[in-house]
N, C-alpha and C positions, 0 to 999 in steps of 0.2 A: 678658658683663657679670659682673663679679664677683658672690659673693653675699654681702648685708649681711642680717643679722636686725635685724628692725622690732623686736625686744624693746627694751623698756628695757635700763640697762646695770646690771649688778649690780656694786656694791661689796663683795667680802664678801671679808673678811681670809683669809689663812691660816688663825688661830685661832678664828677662827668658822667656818671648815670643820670644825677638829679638831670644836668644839662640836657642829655641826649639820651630820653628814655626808648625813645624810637631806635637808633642807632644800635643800644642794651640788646633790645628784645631780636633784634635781626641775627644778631651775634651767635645769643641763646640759639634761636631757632634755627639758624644753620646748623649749630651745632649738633643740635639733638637729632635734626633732620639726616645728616649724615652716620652719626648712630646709629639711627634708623634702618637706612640702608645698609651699613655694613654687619649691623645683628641680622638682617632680613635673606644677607647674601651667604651668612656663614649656616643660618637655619637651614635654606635653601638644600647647601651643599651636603648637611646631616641629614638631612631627607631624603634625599638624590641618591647617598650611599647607600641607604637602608635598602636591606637582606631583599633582593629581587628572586624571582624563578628565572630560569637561563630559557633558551630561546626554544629547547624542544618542548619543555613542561608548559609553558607559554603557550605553543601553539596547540595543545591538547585540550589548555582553558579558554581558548579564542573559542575554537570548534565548539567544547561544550557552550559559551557562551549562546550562540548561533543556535544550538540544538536547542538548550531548555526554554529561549525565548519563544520558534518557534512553538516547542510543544505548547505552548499557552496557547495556539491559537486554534490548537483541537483537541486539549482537553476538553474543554465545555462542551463540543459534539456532540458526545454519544450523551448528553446529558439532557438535550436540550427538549428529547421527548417526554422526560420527565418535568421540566419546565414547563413546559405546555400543559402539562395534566394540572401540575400543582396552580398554577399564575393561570391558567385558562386563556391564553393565549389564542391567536389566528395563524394560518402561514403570515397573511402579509406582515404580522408583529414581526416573526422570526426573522423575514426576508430583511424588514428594517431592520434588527439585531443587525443581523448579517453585513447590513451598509454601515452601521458605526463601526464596524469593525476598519473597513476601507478609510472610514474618512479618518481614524484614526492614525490609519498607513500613510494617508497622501499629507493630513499635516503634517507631521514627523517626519518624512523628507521632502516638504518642501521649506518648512522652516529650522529645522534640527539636522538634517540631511548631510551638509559643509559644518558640524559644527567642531567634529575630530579635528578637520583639518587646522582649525583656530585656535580648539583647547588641546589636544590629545586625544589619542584614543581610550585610555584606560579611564578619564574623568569620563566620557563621554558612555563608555562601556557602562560605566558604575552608574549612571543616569537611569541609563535603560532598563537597569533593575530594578532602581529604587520605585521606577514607574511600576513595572511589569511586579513587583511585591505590591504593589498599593493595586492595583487590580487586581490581584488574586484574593487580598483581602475583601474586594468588594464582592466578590463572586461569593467567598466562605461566612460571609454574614444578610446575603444578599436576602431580601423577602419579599419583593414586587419585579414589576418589572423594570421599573427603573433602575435598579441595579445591575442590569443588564446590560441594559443599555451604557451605562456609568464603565463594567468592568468591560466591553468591548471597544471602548473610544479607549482606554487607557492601555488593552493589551495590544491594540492597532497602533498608537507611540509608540508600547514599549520597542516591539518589534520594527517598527519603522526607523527608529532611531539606530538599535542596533544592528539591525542586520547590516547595513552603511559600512556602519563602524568597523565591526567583527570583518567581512570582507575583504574593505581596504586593507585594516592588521594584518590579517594572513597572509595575504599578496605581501608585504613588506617584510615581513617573519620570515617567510620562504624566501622572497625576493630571486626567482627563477627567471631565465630570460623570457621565457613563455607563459610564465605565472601556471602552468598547468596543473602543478599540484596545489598549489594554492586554490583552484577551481574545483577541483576535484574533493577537498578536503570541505570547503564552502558548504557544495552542493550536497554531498553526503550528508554532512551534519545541518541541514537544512531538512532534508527530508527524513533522516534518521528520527530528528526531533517532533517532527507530523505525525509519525507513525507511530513511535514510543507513547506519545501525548494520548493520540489516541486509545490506543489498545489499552493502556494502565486506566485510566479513566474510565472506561468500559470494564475491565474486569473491577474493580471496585466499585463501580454503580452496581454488577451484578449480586459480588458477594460479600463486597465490606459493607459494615454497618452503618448508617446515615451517609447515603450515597451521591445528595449531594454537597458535602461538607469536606469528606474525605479522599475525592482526589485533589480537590486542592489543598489540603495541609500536606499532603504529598508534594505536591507541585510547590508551596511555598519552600520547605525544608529544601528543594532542589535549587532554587532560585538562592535562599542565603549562602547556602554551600558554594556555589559560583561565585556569587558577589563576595565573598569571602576572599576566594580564592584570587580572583581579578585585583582586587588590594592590591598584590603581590605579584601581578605581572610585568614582565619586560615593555617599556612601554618604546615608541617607534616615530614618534613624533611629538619630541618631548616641548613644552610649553610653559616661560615661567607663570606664575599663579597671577601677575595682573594681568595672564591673557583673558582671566574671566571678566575683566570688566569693559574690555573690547571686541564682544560677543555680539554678530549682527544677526537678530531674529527677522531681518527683513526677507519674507517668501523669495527661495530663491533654487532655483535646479538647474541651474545653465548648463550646456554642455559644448566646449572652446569650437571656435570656429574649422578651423583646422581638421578636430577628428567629428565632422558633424556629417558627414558623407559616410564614414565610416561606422557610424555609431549606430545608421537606420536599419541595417541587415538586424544585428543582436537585441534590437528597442524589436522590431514587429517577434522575432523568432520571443524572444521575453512576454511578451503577451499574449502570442497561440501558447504558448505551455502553459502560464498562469491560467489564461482562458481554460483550458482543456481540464486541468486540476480543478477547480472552479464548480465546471460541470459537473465533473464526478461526484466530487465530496455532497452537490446539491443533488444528483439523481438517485446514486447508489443507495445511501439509507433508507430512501422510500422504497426503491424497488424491492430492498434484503423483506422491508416492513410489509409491503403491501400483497405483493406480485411471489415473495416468496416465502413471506408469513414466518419470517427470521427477526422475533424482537428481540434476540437477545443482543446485548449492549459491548459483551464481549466480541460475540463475531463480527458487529459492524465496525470496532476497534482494530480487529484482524485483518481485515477489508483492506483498512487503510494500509497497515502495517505491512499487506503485499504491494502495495505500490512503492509505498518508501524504500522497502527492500529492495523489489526491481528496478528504479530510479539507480541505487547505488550500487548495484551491481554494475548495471551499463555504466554507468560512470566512471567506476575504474576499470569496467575490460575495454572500455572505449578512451581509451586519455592517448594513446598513441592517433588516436583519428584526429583529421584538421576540424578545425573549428568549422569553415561552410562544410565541410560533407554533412559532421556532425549538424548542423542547423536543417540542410537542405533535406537531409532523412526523419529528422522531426517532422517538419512541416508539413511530408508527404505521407506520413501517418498519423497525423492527426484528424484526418476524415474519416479513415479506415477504425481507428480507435472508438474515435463517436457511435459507427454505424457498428460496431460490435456491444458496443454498452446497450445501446436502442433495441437490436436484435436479443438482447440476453433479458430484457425488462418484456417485451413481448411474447417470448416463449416461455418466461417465467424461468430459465434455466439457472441453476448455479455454476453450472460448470462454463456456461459462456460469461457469466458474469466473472468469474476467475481468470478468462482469458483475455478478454477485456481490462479485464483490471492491469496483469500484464502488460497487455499491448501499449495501454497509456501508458507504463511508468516507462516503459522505454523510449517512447515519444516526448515524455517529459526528460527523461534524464538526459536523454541527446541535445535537446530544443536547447534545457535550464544550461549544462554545462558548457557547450558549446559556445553561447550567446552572453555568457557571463566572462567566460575566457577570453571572449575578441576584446570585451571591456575591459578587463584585467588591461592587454595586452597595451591600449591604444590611451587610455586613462595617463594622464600628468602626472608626474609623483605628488605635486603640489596642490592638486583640484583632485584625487583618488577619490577619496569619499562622496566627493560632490555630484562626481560623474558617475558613480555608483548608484548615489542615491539618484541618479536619475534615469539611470536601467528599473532599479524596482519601483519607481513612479509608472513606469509603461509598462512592467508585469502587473502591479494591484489592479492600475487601471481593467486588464485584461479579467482580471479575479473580479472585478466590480461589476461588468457588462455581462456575467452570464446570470 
């Protein structure tokens, strides 16, 4: 449709231009200026219509969302003994690896953390990939160790940012009075993606060729396909496009006054599970390596990949349990957890390290789920993300300290 300006029409001579060139140019410029807006509003509205995915296809791409970012943050795992051979590395290099990875988590929400809530979720989604591909690129060309360093500060954003993001969406997707499948879907595809990450990554370090090149072209293809996909989802907190230039990057994770009594049970149970995860993923390798002289890259993939399992298991035979029972059962098996991982690294045993491995993921699936669903529940509609992002501020933290 053509465009007509709703202005009045102005009569005004040649010579009363000459007079009043100032007056002329106001005229113009209003003019144009409300062209502007009403081309910018009708764009808008063609964009807005354009072909979306409906709310169950949506929440399949939130989930994968959540999953393939985690998995970036244990692909590079089973890799990293190979790192160390080829770069000559120390543990304390690794351990630092290992904190870029964190500080990457706590900048990302503490500055990116509220950012859904300002722009949207689906800009904000699509963010965290464009991160999470530019670190995997750095990983797939990487030849020191400063690339290392470089692709763990970038997959610690990517995931920092999205995980927020991806959360809050589900919780509003589902929009349950309990949020409880919204939790459950979370935390599944949370851990799903730890374990998958892992395992794939290991069996291709063991038997595909250039092993460490080829889990991440893996891992990249999985990441376009997602961001693909996300283009086209339902989005849940929609934002017109100058919200992007009313974007505040000033460090911020607040959590309202009101639910801040409320919020300390699932912040401490949030960071014994992260903590307990933490331990593992840092003892088990060495133990499979050392203690039980398991180097292959596949099994300590598998390792993980019973955790994730067991994690999601209890997650869904457990969704009918309250959130404190759920917390208070974690809590109380998180020492008992420890002391069977310590016991299975001392006898040298597999088959305690198998029980152990279980023991935690149940410990963790109760702790994560539980503690993520009070948040769910107590969370603003209007501060979701913000108050999210400052649940997994107190879980990283937890991942940070062991």
């Amino acid at each position: 449709m053509p465009f007509q300006s709703t202005l009045p029409r102005a009569h005004v001579s040649r010579a009363g231009c000459t007079r009043n060139v100032h007056g002329c140019f106001e005229l113009a410029a209003g003019t144009y200026i409300q062209g502007l807006g009403m081309a910018t509003k009708h764009y808008s509205t063609a964009s807005h219509s354009r072909s979306e995915f409906g709310k169950p296809t949506t929440l399949a791409i939130v989930a994968g969302l959540i999953g393939v970012l985690f998995a970036g943050s244990t692909v590079v795992t089973p890799l990293y003994v190979i790192y160390e051979r080829q770069f000559g590395f120390s543990q304390i290099t690794l351990t630092l690896i290992y904190a870029a990875y964190v500080i990457g988590n706590l900048a990302a929400l503490l500055i990116f953390g509220r950012i859904s809530d300002q722009i949207g979720r689906r800009r904000t989604a699509l963010t965290a990939m464009v991160i999470a591909i530019i670190g995997a690129l750095v990983f797939l060309f990487a030849h020191g160790i400063a690339a290392l360093y470089v692709g763990r500060v970038l997959s610690g954003l990517a995931i920092g940012t999205g995980a927020a993001t991806g959360t809050a969406w589900l919780s509003e997707l589902i929009a349950e009075t309990d949020k409880s499948r919204a939790t459950v879907v979370a935390t599944a595809a949370n851990f799903a993606g730890l374990g998958i990450g892992a395992l794939i990554a290991g069996l291709l370090a063991d038997y595909a060729p250039h092993p460490l090149r080829m889990p991440f072209i893996v891992y990249l293809a999985a990441l376009l396909l997602t961001a693909i996909l996300l283009a086209f989802a339902s989005e849940t907190v929609p934002r017109p496009l100058d919200a992007l230039m009313r974007i505040s990057v000033r460090p911020r994770a607040a959590v309202p006054p009101a639910i801040r009594a409320a919020f300390v049970a699932p912040a401490v149970t949030g960071f014994g599970a992260m903590a307990l995860v933490a331990f593992f993923a840092a003892l088990v390798p060495s133990v499979l390596a050392n203690e039980l002289h398991e180097t292959s890259h596949a099994i300590a993939g598998a390792v993980f990949l019973e955790l994730a399992a067991v994690v999601a298991i209890v997650i869904a035979l457990t969704r009918s349990l309250s959130s404190r029972t759920a917390m208070l059962c974690s809590l109380g098996l998180m020492l008992p957890s420890l002391a069977l991982i310590v016991a299975g690294q001392f006898q040298a045993s597999m088959a305690l390290m198998i029980a152990a491995t279980a023991l935690c993921g149940v410990a963790v699936g109760l702790g994560y789920r539980g503690s993520l669903q009070v948040v769910n529940q107590i969370a603003p509609e209007d501060r979701r993300a913000e108050v999210v992002s400052a649940y997994f501020i107190c879980g990283f933290l937890g991942n940070a300290c062991v």
